[in-house]
DRENDO-1510 file (C-alpha; in Angstrom, 1 decimal, always signed):
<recs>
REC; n; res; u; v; w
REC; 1; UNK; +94.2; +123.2; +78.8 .
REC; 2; UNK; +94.4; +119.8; +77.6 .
REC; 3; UNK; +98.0; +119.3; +77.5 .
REC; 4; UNK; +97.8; +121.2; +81.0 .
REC; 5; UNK; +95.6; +118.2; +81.9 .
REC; 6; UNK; +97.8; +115.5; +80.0 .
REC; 7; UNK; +101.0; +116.7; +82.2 .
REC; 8; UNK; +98.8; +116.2; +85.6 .
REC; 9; UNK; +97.7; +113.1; +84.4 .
REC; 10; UNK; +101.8; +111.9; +83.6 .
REC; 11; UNK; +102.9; +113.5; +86.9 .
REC; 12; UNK; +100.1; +111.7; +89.0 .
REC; 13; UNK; +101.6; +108.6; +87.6 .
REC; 14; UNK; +105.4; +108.9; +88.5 .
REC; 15; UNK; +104.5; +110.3; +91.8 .
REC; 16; UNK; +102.0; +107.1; +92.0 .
REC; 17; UNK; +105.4; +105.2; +91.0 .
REC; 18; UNK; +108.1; +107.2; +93.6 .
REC; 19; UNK; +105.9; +106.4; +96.3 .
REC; 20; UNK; +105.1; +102.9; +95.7 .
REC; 21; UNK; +108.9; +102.7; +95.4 .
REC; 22; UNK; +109.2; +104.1; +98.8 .
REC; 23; UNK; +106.4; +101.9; +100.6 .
REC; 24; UNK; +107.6; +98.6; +99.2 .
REC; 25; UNK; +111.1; +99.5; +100.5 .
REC; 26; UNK; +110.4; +99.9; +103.8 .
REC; 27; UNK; +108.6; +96.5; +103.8 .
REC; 28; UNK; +112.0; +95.3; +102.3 .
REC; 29; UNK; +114.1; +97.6; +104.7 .
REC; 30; UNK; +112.1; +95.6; +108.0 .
REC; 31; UNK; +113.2; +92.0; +106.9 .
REC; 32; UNK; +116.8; +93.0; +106.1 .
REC; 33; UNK; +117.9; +95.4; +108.9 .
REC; 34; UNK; +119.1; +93.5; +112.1 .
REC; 35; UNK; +118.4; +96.1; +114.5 .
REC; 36; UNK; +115.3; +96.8; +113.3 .
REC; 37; UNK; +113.6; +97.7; +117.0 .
REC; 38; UNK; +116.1; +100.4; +117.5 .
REC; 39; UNK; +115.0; +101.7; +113.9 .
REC; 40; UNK; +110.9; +101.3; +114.2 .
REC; 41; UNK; +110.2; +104.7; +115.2 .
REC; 42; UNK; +111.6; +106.1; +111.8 .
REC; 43; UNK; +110.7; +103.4; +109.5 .
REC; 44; UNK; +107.3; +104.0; +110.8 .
REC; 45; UNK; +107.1; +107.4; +110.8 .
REC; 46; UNK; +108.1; +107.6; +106.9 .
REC; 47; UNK; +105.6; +104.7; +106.3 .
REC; 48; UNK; +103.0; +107.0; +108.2 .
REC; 49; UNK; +104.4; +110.5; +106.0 .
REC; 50; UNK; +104.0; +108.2; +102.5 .
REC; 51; UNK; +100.4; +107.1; +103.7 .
REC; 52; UNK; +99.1; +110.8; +104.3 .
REC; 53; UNK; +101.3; +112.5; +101.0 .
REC; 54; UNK; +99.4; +109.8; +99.3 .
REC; 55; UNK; +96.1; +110.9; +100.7 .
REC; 56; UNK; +96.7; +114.9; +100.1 .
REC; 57; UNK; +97.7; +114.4; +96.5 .
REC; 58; UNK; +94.4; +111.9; +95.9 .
REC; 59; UNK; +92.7; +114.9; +97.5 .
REC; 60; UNK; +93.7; +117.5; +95.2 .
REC; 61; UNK; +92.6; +115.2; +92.0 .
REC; 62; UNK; +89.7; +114.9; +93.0 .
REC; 63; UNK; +88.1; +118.1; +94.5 .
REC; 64; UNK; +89.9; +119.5; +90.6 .
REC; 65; UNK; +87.3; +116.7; +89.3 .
REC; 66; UNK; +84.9; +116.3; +91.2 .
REC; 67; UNK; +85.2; +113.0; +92.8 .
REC; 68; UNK; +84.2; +111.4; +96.1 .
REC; 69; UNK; +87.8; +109.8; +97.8 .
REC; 70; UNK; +89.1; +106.5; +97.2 .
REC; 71; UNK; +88.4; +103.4; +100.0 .
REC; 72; UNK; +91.8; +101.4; +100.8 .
REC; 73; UNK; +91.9; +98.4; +103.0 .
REC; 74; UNK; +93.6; +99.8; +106.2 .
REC; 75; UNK; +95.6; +97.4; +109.0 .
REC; 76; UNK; +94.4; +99.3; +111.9 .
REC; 77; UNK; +97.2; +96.9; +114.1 .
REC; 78; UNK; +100.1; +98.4; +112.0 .
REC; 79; UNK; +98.4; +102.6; +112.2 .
REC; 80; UNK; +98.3; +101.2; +116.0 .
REC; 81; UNK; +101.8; +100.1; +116.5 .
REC; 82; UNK; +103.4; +103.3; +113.8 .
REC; 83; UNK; +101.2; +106.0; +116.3 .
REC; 84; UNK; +102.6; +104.6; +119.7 .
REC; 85; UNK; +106.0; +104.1; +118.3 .
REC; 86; UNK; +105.9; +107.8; +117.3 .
REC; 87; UNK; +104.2; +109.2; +120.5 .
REC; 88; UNK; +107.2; +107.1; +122.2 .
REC; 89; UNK; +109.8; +109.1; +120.7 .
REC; 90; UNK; +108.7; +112.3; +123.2 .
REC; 91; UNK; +111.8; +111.9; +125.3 .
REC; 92; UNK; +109.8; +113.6; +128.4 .
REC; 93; UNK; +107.1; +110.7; +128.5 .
REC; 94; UNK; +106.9; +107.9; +131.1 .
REC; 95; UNK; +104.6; +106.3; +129.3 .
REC; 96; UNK; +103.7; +102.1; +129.3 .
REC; 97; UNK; +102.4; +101.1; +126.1 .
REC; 98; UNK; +100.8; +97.4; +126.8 .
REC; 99; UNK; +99.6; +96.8; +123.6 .
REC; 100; UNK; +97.2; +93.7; +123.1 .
REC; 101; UNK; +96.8; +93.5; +119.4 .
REC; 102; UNK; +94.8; +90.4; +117.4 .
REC; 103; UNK; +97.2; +88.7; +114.7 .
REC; 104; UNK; +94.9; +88.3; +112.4 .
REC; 105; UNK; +92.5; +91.1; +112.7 .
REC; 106; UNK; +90.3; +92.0; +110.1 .
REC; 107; UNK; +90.9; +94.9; +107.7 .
REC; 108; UNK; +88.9; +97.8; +107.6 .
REC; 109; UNK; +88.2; +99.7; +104.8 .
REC; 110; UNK; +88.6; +103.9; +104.3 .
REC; 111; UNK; +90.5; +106.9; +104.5 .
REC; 112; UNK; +93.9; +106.2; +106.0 .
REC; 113; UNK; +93.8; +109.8; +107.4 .
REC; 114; UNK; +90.0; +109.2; +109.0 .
REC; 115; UNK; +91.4; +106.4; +111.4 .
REC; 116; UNK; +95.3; +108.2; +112.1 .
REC; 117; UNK; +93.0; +111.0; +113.2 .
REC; 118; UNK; +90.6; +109.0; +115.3 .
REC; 119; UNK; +93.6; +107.2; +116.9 .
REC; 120; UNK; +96.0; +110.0; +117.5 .
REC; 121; UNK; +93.3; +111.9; +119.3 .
REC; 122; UNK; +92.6; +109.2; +121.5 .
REC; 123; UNK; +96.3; +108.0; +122.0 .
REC; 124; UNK; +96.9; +112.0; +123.1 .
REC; 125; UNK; +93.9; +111.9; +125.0 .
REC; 126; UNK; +95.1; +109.1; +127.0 .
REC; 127; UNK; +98.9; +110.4; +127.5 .
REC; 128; UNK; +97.7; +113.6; +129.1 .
REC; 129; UNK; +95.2; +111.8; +131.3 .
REC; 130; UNK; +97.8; +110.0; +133.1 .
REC; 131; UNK; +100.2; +113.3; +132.4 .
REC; 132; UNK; +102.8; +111.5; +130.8 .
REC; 133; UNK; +103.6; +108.9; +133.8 .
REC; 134; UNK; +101.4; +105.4; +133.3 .
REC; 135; UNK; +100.0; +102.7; +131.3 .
REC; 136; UNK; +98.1; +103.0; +128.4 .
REC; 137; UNK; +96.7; +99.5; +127.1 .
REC; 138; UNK; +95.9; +98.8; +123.7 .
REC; 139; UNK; +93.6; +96.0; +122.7 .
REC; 140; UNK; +92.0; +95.0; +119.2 .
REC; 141; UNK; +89.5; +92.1; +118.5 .
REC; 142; UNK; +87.5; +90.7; +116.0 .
REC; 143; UNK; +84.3; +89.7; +116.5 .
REC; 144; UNK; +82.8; +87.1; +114.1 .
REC; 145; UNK; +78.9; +86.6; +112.9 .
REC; 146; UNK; +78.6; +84.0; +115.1 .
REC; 147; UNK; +79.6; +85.8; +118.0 .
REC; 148; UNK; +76.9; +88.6; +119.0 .
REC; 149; UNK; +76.8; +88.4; +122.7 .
REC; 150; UNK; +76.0; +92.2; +123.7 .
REC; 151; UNK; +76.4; +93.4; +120.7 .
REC; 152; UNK; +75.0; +96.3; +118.6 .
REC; 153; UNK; +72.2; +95.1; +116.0 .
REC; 154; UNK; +74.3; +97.5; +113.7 .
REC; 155; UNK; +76.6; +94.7; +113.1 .
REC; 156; UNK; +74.8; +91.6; +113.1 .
REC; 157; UNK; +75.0; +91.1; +109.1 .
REC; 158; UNK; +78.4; +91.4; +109.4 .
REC; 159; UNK; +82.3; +90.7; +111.4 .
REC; 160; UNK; +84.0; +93.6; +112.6 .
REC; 161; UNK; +86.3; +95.2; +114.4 .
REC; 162; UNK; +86.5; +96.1; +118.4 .
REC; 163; UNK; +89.7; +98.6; +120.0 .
REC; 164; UNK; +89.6; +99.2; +123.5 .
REC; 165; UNK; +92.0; +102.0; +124.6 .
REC; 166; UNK; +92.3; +102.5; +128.1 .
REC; 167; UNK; +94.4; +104.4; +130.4 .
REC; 168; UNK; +95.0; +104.6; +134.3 .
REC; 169; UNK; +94.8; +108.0; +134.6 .
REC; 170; UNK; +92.7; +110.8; +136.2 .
REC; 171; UNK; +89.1; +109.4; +134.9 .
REC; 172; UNK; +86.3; +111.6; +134.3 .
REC; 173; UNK; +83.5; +112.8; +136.2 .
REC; 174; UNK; +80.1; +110.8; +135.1 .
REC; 175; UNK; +78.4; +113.8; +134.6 .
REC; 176; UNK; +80.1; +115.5; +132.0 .
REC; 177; UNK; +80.6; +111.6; +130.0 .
REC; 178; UNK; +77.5; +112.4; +128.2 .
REC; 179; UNK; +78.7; +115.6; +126.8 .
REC; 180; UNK; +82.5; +114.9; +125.7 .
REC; 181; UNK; +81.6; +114.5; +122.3 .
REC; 182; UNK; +80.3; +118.3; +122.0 .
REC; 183; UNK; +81.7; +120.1; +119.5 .
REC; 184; UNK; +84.6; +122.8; +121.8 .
REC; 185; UNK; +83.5; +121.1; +124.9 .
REC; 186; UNK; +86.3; +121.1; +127.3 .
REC; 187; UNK; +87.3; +120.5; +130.9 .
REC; 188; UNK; +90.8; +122.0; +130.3 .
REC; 189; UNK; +92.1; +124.5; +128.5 .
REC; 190; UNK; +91.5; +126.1; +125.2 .
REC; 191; UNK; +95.2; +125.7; +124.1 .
REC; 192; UNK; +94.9; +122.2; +124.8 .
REC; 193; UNK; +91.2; +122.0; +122.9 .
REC; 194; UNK; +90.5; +118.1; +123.9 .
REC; 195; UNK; +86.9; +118.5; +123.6 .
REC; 196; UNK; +87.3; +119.5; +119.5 .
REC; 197; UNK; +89.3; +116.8; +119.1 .
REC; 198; UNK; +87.0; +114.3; +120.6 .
REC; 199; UNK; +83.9; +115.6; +118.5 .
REC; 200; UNK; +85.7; +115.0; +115.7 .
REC; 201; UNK; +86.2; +111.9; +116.6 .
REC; 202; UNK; +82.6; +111.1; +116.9 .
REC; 203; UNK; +82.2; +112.5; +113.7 .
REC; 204; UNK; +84.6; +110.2; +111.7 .
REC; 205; UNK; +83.3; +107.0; +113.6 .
REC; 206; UNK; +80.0; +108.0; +112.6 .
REC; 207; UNK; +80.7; +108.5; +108.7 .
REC; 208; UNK; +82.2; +105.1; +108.8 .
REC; 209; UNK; +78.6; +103.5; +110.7 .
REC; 210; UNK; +81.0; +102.7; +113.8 .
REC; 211; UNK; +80.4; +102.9; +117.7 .
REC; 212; UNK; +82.2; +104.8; +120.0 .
REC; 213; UNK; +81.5; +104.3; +123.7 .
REC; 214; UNK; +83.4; +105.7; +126.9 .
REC; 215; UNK; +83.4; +104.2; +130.7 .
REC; 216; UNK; +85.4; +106.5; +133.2 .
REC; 217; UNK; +85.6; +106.1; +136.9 .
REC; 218; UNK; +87.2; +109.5; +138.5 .
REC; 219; UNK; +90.6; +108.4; +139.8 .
REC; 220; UNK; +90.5; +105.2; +138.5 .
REC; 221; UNK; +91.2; +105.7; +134.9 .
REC; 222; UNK; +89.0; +105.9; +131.4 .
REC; 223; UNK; +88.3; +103.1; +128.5 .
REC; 224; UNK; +87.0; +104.4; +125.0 .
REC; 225; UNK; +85.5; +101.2; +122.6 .
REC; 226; UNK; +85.8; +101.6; +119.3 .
REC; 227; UNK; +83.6; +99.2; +116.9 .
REC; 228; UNK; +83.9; +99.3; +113.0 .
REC; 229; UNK; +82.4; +97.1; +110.4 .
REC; 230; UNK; +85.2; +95.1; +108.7 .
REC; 231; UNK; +86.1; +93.2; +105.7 .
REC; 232; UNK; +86.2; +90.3; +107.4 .
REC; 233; UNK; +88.8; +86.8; +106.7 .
REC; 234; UNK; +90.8; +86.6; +104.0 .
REC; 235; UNK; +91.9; +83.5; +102.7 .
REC; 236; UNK; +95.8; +82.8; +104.1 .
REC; 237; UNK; +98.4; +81.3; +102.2 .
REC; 238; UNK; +98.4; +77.6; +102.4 .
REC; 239; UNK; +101.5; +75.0; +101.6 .
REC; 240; UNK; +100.6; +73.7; +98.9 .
REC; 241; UNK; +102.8; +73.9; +95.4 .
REC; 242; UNK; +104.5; +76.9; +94.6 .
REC; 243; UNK; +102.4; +78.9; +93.3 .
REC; 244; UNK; +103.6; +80.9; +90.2 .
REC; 245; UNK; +103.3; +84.7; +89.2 .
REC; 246; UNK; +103.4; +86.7; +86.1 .
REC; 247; UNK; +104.6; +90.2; +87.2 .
REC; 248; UNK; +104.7; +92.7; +84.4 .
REC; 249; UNK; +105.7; +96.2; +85.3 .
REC; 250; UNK; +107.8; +98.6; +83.6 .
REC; 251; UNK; +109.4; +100.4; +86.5 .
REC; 252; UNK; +112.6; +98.4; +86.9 .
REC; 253; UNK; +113.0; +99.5; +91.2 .
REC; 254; UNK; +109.4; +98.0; +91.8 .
REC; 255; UNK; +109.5; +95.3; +89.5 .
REC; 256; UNK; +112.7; +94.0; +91.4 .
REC; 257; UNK; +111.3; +95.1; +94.9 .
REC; 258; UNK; +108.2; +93.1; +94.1 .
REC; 259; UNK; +109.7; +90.0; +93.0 .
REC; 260; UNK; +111.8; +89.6; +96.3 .
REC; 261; UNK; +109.1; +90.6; +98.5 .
REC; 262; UNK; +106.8; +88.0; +96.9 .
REC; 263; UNK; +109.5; +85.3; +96.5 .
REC; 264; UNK; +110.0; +85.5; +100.5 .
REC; 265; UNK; +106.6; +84.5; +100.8 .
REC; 266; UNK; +106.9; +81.5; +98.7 .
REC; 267; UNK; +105.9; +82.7; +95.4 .
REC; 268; UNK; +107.8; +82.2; +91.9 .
REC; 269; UNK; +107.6; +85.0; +90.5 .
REC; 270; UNK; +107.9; +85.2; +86.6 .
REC; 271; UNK; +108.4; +88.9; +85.4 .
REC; 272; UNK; +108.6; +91.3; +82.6 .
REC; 273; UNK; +108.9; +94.8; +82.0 .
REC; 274; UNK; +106.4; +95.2; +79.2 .
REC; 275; UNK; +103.7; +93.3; +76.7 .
REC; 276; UNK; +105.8; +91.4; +74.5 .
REC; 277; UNK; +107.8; +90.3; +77.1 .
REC; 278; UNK; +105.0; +89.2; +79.0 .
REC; 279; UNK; +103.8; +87.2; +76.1 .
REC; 280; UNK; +107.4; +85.9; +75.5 .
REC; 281; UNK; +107.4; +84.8; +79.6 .
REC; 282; UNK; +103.9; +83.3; +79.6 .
REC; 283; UNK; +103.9; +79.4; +79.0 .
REC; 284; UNK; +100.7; +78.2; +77.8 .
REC; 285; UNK; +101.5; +74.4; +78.8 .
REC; 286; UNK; +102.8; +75.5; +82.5 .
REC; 287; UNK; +100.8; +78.9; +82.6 .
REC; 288; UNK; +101.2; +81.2; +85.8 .
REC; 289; UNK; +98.6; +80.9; +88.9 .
REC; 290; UNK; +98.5; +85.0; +88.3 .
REC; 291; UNK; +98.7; +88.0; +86.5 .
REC; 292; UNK; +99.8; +91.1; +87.6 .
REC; 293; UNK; +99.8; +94.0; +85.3 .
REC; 294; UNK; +100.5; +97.4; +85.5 .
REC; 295; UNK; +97.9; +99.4; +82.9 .
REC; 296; UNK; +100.5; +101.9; +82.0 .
REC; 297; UNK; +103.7; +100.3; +79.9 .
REC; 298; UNK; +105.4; +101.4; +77.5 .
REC; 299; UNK; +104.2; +99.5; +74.2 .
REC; 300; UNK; +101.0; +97.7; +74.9 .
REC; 301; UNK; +98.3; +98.9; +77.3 .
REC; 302; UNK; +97.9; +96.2; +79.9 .
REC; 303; UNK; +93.9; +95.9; +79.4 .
REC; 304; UNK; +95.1; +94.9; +75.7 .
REC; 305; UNK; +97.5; +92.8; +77.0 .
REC; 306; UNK; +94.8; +91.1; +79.5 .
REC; 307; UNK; +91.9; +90.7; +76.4 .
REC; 308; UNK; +94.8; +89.2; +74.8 .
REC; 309; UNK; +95.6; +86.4; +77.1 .
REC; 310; UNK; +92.2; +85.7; +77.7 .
REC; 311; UNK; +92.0; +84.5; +74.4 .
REC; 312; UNK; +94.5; +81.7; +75.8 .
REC; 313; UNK; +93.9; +81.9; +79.2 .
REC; 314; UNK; +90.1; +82.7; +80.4 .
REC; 315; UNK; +90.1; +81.6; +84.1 .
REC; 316; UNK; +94.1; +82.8; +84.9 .
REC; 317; UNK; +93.1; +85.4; +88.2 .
REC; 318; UNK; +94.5; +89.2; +87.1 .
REC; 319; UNK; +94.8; +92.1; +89.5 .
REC; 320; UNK; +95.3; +95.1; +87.2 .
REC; 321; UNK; +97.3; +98.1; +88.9 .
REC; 322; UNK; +97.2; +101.6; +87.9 .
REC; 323; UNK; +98.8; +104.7; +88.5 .
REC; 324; UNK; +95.8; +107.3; +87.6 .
REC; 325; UNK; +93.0; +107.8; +89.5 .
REC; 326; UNK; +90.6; +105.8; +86.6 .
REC; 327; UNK; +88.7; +103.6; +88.4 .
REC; 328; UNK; +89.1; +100.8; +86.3 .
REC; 329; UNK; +86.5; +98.4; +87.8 .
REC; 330; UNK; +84.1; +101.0; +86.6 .
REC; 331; UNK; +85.0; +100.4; +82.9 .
REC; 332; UNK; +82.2; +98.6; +80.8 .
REC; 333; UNK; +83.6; +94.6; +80.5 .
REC; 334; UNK; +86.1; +95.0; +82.9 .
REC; 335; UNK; +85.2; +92.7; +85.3 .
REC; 336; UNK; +84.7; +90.2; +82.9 .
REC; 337; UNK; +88.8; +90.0; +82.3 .
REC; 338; UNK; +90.1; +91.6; +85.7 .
REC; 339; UNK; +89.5; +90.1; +89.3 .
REC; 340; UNK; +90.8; +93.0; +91.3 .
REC; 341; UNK; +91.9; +96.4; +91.1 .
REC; 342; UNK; +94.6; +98.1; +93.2 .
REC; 343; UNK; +95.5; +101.8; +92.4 .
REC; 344; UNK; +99.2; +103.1; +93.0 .
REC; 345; UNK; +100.6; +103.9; +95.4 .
REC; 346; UNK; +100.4; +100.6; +97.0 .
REC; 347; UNK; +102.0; +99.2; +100.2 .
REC; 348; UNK; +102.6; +95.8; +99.6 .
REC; 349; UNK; +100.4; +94.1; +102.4 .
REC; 350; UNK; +97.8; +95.7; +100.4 .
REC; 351; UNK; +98.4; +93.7; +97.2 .
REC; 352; UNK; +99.8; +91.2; +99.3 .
REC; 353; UNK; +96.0; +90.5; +100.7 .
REC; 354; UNK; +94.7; +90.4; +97.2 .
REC; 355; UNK; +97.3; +87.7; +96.2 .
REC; 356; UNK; +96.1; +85.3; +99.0 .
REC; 357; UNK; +92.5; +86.0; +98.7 .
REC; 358; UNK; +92.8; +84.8; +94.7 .
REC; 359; UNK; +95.4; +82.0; +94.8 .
REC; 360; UNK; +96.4; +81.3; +98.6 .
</recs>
């Protein structure tokens, strides 16, 4: 049983790995393709497949342990944009996508799968209202601490999130508004099962202490609002001096897909593929702005390595990544020698946000 146990562990890891490869590719594959709109739809719908294969194998781990699932930080403007471009490949829809989407909006933080399913039910929702042939708008907003004018008292402790999506389609009658959240509620058909979909929905928002509200007009068209406590800012890069990076991680395809992906950003990366090398790379005169570490290589274990350099080093930031489902922020004295935590796989706006929040 144990060696059963030993083998999940190892292949958790290198599936961890493959699809960290694959994520940070396609984040490579969008700066270097030149036709890149014509290509969107299927970048984003393998983006989207990696997300949820991600989420099905965490979920496996942990109903086999017993554990509650994992929180990421989730760009709901980018699960916006991947579901539209993939609803748009449906050759038989006339649809208008007018998508008003915030540049800088907030994160949220959950279940990628929680906020695909809230988004593709109301995306679908919207299509069949205006039965394939319309507009369907798009907006997403932050709203800041300082700005509660009609908002819930849910939220006033902290920023988050608003999505308005909004259709000009059939509408629906005012009566029946207060009971589309019903579980199998329906105006249409059973094939179709709308009303499941939207309880759902509700059910999700709920889980996550969000607001869901609808405003139809019969003929005229329907608007669904969607608020969700966020993370709030995170500190942007800022042009200062280069800011330098000590990258150890022993899988050679990620190491080098990091390193460019960070370098076109402005970073100088400085890497190596395992302890000693990292001690060979790390100059205590000119030492790096950051550490990141994989806790998996193949001589030292990278919490050894980090205890180590804070011997030299005790205020250098580190973000420790892992391939197994350890929590490491959990561990006793770890957050004494370890900033942040990120758990493979990875896309790399996800480590990418941790970067600027702990050296700009």
């Amino acid at each position: 049983m144990a060696e059963r146990n030993l083998s999940a562990i190892h292949l958790s890891h290198d599936l961890n790995n493959i699809i960290t490869r694959i994520l940070n590719s396609l984040e490579l594959l969008k700066k270097r393709v030149a036709n890149y709109e014509e290509v969107e739809p299927i970048i984003n719908s393998i983006e989207n497949s990696a997300f949820m294969a991600t989420e099905i194998m965490e979920d496996i781990q942990n109903e086999s342990k017993g554990k509650t699932p994992r929180k990421k930080k989730i760009d709901l403007n980018k699960l916006i944009e991947i579901l539209v471009s993939t609803v748009s490949l449906s050759p038989k829809n006339k649809i208008k996508f007018n998508l008003k989407l915030q540049s800088d909006l907030y994160q949220v933080e959950g279940r990628y799968s929680d906020f695909y399913r809230v988004f593709l039910n109301l995306i679908v929702n919207a299509v069949e209202a205006i039965n394939n042939r319309g507009t369907i708008t798009i907006t997403t907003s932050n709203i800041s601490t300082g700005d509660r004018s009609g908002s819930s008292d849910l939220f006033n402790s902290q920023p988050y999130v608003q999505i308005k999506i909004s259709d000009n389609g059939t509408g629906i009658d005012s009566e029946i508004i207060p009971f589309i959240f019903d579980e199998n509620f329906s105006t249409k058909s059973k094939v179709k099962n709308r009303g499941f979909g939207l309880s759902i929905v509700k059910q999700i928002v709920d889980s996550y202490e969000g607001i869901i509200k609808v405003s139809s007009e019969k003929g005229k068209g329907s608007e669904f609002l969607l608020t969700f406590p966020s993370l709030g800012h995170t500190k942007e890069k800022t042009a200062e001096k280069v800011k330098q990076i000590l990258l150890v991680e022993d899988e050679e395809i990620l190491l080098e897909l990091l390193t460019e992906l960070l370098e076109s950003y402005g970073y100088k990366i400085i890497s190596a593929s395992d302890g000693k090398g990292m001690f060979k790379k790390y100059n205590p005169v000119n030492p790096p702005d950051l550490l990141i570490i994989d806790q998996k290589l193949p001589d030292i274990d990278g919490i050894e390595c980090i205890k180590k350099l804070r011997s030299m080093n005790k205020t250098i930031p580190v973000i420790l990544a892992s391939g197994s489902q350890t929590d490491y922020s959990l561990e006793p004295g770890i957050k004494e020698i370890v900033n942040k935590t990120i758990h493979k796989p990875y896309n790399f706006e996800e480590i990418l946000s941790m970067v600027r929040e702990l050296i700009g």
